[in-house]
ZAMARGU-4260 file (C-alpha; in steps of 0.2 Angstrom, whole numbers, plus 5000, padded with zeros to 4 digits):
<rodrens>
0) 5000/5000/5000 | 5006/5016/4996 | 5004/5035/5006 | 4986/5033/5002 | 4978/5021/5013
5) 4972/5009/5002 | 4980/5014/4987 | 4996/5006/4979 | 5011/5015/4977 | 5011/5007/4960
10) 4994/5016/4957 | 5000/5034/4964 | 5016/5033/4953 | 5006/5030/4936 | 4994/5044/4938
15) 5006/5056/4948 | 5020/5052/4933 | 5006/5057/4919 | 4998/5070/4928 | 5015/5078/4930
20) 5019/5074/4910 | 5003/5081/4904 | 5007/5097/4912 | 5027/5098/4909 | 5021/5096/4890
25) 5008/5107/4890 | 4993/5095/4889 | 5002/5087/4872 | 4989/5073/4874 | 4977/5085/4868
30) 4987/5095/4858 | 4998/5086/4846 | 4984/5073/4843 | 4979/5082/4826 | 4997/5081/4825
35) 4999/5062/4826 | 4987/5060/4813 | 4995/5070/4799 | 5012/5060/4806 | 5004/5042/4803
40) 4994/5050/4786 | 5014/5050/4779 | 5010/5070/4779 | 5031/5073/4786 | 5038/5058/4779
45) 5050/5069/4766 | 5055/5080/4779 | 5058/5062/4792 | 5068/5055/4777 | 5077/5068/4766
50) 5075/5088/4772 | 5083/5087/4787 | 5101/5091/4792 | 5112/5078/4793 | 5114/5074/4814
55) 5128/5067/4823 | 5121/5055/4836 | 5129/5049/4849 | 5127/5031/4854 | 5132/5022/4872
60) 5136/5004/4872 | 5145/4993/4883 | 5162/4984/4883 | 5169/4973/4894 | 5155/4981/4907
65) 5159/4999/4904 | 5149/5009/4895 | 5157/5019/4879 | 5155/5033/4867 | 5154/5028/4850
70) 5148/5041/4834 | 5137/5036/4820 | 5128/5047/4805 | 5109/5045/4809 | 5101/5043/4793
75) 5084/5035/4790 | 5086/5023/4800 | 5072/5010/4806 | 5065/4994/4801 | 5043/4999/4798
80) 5034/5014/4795 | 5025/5023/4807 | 5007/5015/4804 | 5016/4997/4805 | 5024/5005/4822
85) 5009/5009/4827 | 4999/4996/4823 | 5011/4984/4831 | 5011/4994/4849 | 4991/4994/4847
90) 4989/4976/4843 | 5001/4975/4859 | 4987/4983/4869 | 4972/4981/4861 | 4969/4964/4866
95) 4956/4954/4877 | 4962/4968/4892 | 4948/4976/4881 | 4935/4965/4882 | 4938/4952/4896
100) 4949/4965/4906 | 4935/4975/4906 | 4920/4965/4911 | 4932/4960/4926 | 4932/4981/4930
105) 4911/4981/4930 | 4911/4964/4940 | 4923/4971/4955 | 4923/4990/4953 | 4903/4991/4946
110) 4897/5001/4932 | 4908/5017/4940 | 4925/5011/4934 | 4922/5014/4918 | 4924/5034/4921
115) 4941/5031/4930 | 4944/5020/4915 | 4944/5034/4904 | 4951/5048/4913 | 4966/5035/4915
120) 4968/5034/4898 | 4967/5052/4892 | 4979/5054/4906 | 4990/5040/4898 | 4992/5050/4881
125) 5004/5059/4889 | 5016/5044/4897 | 5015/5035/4880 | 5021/5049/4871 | 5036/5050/4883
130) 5041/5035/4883 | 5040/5030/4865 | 5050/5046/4859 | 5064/5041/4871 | 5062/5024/4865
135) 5068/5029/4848 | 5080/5042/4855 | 5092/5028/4862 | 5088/5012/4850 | 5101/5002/4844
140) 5105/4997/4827 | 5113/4983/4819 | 5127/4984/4803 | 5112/4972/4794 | 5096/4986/4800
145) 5091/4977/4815 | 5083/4987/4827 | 5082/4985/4846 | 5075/4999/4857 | 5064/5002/4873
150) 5066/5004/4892 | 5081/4996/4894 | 5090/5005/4881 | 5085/5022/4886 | 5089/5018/4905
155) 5105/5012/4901 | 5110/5026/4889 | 5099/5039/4894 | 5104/5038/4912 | 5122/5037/4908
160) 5121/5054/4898 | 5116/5062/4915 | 5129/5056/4925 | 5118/5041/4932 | 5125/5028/4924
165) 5125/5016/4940 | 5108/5018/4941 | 5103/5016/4922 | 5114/5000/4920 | 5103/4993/4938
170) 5086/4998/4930 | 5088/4994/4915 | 5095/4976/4917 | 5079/4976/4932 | 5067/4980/4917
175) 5073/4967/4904 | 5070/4954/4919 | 5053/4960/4924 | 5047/4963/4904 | 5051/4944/4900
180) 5041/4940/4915 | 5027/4952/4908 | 5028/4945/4890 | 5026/4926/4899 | 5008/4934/4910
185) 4999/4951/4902 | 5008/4946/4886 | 5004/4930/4882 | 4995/4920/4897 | 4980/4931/4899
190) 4977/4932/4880 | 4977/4912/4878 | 4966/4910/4893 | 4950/4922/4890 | 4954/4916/4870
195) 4952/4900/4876 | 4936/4902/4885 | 4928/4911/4873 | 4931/4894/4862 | 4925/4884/4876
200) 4910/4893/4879 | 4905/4892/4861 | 4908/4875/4858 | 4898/4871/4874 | 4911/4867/4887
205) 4909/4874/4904 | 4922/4877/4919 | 4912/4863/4931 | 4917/4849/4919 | 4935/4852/4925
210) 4944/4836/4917 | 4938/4842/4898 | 4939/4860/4900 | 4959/4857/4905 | 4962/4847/4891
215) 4951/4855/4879 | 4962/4869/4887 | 4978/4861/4881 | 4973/4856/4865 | 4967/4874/4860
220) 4982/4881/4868 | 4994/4872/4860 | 4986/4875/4843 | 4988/4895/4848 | 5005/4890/4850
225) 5008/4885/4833 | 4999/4898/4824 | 5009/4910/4835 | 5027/4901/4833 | 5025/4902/4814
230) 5022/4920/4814 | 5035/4927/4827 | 5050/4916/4820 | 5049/4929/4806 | 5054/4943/4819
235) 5048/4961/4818 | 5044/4964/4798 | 5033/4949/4798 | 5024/4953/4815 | 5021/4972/4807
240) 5016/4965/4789 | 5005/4954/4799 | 4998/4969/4813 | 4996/4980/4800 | 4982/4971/4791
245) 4974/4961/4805 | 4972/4974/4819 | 4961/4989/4808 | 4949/4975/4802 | 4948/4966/4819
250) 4947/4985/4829 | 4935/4992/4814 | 4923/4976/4816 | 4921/4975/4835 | 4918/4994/4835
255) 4906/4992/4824 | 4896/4980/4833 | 4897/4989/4847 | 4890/5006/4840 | 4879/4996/4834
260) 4872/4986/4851 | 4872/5006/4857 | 4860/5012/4844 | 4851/4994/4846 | 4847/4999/4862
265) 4848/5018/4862 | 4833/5021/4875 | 4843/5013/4889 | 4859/5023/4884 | 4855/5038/4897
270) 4852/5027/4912 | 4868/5016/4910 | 4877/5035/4908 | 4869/5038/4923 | 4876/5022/4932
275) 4893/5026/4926 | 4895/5045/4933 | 4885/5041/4949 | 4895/5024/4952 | 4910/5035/4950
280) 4907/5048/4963 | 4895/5037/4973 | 4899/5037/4993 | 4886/5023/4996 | 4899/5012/5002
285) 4910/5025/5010 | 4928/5034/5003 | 4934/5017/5003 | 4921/5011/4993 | 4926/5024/4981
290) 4944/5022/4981 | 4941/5004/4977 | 4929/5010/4961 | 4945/5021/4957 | 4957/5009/4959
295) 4948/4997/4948 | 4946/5008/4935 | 4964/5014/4934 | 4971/4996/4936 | 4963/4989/4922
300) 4965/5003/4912 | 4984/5002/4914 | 4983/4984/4911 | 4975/4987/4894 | 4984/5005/4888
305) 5003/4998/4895 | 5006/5018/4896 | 5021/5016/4911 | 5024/4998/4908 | 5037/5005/4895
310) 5033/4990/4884 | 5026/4997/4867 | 5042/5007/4866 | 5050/4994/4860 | 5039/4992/4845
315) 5039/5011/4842 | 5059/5011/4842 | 5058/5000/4825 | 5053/5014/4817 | 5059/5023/4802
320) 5062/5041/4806 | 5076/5052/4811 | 5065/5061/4825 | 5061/5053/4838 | 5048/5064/4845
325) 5039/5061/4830 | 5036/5042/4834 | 5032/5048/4850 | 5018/5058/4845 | 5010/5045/4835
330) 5011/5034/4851 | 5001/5045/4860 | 4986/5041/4850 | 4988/5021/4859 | 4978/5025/4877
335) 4965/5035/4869 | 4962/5020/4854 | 4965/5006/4866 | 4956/5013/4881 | 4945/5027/4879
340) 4937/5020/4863 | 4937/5004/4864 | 4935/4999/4885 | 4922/5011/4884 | 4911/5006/4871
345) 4914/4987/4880 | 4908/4994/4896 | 4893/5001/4888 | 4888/4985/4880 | 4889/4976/4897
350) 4882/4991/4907 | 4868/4991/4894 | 4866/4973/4895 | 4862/4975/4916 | 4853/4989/4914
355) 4838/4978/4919 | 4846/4970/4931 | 4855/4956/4922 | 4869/4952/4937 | 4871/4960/4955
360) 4888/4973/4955 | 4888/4968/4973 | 4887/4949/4973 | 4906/4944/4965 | 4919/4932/4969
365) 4934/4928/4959 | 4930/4942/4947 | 4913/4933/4942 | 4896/4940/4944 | 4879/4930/4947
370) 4868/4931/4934 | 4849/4935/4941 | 4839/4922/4932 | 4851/4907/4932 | 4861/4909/4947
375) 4876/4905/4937 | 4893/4914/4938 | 4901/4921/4924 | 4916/4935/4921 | 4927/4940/4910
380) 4926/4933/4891 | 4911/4925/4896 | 4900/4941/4903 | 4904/4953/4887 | 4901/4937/4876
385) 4884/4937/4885 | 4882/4955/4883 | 4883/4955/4865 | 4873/4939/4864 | 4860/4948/4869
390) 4858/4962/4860 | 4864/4951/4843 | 4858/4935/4843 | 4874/4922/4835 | 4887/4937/4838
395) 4897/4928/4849 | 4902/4917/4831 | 4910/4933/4826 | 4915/4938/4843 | 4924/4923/4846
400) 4933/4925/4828 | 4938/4943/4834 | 4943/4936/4852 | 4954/4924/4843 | 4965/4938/4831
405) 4964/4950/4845 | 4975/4936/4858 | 4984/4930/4844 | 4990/4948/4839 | 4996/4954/4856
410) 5003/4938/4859 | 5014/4940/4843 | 5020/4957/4849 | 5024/4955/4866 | 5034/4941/4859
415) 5044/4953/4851 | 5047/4965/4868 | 5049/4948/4878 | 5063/4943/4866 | 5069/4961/4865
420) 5073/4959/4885 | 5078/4942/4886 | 5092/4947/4873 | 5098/4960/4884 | 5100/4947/4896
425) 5107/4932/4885 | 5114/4938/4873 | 5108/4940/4853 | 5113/4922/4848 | 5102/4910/4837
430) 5102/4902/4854 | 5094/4915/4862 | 5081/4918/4851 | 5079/4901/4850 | 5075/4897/4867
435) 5062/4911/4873 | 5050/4908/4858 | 5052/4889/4862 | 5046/4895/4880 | 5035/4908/4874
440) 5024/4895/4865 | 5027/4885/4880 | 5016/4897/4892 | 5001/4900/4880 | 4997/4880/4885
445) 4999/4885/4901 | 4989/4900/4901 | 4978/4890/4891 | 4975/4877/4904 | 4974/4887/4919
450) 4960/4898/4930 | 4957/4915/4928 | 4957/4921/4943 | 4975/4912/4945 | 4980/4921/4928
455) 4973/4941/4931 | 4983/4938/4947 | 5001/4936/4939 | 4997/4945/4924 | 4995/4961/4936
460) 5009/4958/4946 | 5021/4957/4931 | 5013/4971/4921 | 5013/4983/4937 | 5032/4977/4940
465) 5039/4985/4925 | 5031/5002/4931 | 5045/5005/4946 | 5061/5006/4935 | 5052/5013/4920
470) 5043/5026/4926 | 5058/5032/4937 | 5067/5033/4921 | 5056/5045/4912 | 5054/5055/4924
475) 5071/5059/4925 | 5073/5060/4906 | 5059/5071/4903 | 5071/5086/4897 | 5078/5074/4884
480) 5062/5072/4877 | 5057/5091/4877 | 5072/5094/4868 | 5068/5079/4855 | 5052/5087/4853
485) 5057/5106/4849 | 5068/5098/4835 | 5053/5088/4828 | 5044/5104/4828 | 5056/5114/4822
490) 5059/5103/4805 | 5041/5101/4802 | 5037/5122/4804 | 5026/5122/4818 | 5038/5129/4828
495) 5053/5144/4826 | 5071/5141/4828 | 5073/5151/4844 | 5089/5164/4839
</rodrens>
């Protein structure tokens, strides 16, 4: 628990560190979003690629266990474009956090944390945007093109440019550990599970029939496995050629069905935004009462948007572009896609779906809620499955299909942070790269085969984890990024050279 009774320090440093960005750079969430737009429209990509003076750059690395200066000529440098960079990052965080993470908010937190869901995410704009520019600031590039980025680079070198080089070589080397442990929960074993029980549930197996639903589990999971091994063996160019299609038509559909249960049932749509603004405010159960619905709302949200985690940096740093802070822009368009889009039109197809009084907010255990009628407890997957049954009879055949490419694509990208860490850590070998996506597939069984309650519970504790060094990094590199982001400015004309 943090200073906050009741609240985690965890918690405090997530919405303290973006509060504090959002004001250092002048509410750039809002701002710059037109700005990103152009940016991933291709609008600047003559300047990114040809106008700008040529820059000498200076690169850290390490030999022998010192760190060293070396000089390179930054040109247009970067393995995707931005949209690929982007869509990448998104299919990183647009994943069943979105639809079952959600339904586990409603369930604990009631129909409330979905405000907090929202404020959290707007807030988040600004923590994505700095963590992706420094991100590409302090990438690495191979002779061959090969990019490798994110929190652990820019700790390690970032740190070392402000005289804190002990403490940038400790975080970053305590990042790489924790973002492989991440990739193995959030990343991968929470995506295979809900995944898995969306299948279950469509083909008719239920969690009581526990010997069938374990290896029906296993089965399904290890044909996840395959379909995922094929894809990330062809590294970061295969897994953006492959984001880059699947994750607009999977986003565009599930929106769609969900504007579409909203107009369906657009009578009940002033009462469920009622529930949500008085369940966020609501003292019925006391300050702690509201704390909780807070909390709830901001844990899921961070579970969803990754802004703090420092993960989708590492996607962003593949890009090709010679300003950083112009990826960084573009990143800050994540939270308000990921979570105050697309959680909130979830939320309002579940909150929609009990506005009748489908399920009891206050009658949960293990993140499942009692339905009314049947008595039977469901949560998660299962109880936004439900919701849109509901209101679309046979949607849950299209749900299922777009619960399937949602798991499979953040899988395939935390595969590519998790290796991006375990490299730091082993070494870039074929043996390396070998053994994690041996053990990556490993754990989608496992997540497969396992209890949700079991899975939310690590997935959370590894997620959260990677908040500590990171977020202690970008605060103390927020100059750096400032500085990146006059430049950006500068070159594109939105801003004068000051003389």
């Amino acid at each position: 628990m943090g200073p906050v009774p009741g609240v985690p320090v965890v918690i405090l440093i997530l919405v303290g560190g973006a509060i504090y960005f959002t004001l250092y750079f002048g509410f750039a969430n809002i701002r710059y979003f037109p700005l990103a737009i152009r940016v991933v429209r291709g609008r600047y990509r003559v300047t990114e690629e040809k106008d700008a003076p040529e820059i000498k750059h200076v690169e850290l690395h390490e030999v022998d266990g010192d760190l060293v200066d070396t000089i390179r000529d930054e040109h247009i440098h970067g393995e995707v474009s931005h949209f690929q960079a982007l869509a990448t990052a998104v299919s990183g965080t647009v994943g069943l956090g979105n639809i079952g993470g959600v339904a586990v908010a409603i369930a604990l937190g009631g129909p409330g944390a979905t405000f907090w869901m929202i404020v959290c995410g707007l807030l988040a704009m600004s923590t994505k945007f700095v963590e992706c520019t420094l991100g590409v600031k302090y990438r690495d590039i191979e002779a061959d093109g090969t990019v490798h980025g994110g929190p652990t680079y820019y700790l390690t070198k970032g740190l070392a440019e402000i005289g804190l080089a002990p403490l940038g070589k400790v975080l970053g080397w305590l990042f790489a550990v924790l973002c492989v442990g991440g990739s193995l929960g959030g990343g991968k074993m929470f995506q295979a599970n809900q995944a898995t029980a969306q299948i279950q549930s469509l083909i008719g197996v239920s969690s009581s029939q526990s010997e069938w639903a374990r290896s029906s589990g296993f089965l399904i999971g290890l044909v996840m496995a395959i379909i995922v091994g094929v894809i990330i063996i062809g590294g970061i160019k295969r897994i953006a050629n492959f984001t880059d299609k699947i994750v607009p038509l999977m986003t565009a559909i599930y929106v769609i069905a969900c504007l579409l249960i909203v107009t369906m049932n657009a009578q009940r749509v002033p009462d469920a935004v009622s529930q949500i603004f008085q369940g966020a405010f609501s003292l019925e159960a006391g300050i702690g009462g509201l704390i909780g619905v807070i909390l709830v709302g901001f844990k899921r949200a961070v579970f969803s948007n990754e802004a703090g985690a420092g993960s989708a940096s590492i996607a962003h740093s593949a890009v090709r572009t010679r300003y950083p802070a112009s990826e960084g822009v573009v990143a800050l368009m994540e939270p308000f896609l990921d979570t105050v889009i697309i959680c909130t039109l979830t939320a309002m197809v579940i909150v929609l779906f009990n506005v009748d009084g489908a399920f009891h907010y206050s009658d949960v255990v293990g993140g499942q809620v009692v339905l009314a009628e049947s008595g039977q407890r469901v949560g998660g997957v299962d109880l936004t499955s439900m919701a849109f049954e509901a209101a679309l009879p046979n949607f849950r055949y299209v749900l299922t299909v777009a619960v399937i490419l949602f798991a499979v694509s953040t899988m395939i990208s935390w595969s590519y942070y998790g290796l991006t860490s375990w490299k730091v850590i082993f070494g870039r070998g074929r043996w390396s790269d070998v053994s994690y996506k041996l053990m990556f597939c490993l754990f989608i069984v496992i997540g497969s085969a396992s209890s949700l309650q079991a899975v939310v519970d690590f997935s959370d504790a590894m997620i959260f984890a990677l908040v500590f060094p990171n977020m202690l990094g970008l605060i103390l590199l927020a100059s750096r990024v400032r500085g990146e982001l006059n430049r950006f400015l500068i070159a594109i004309g939105e801003k004068r050279q000051s003389s």
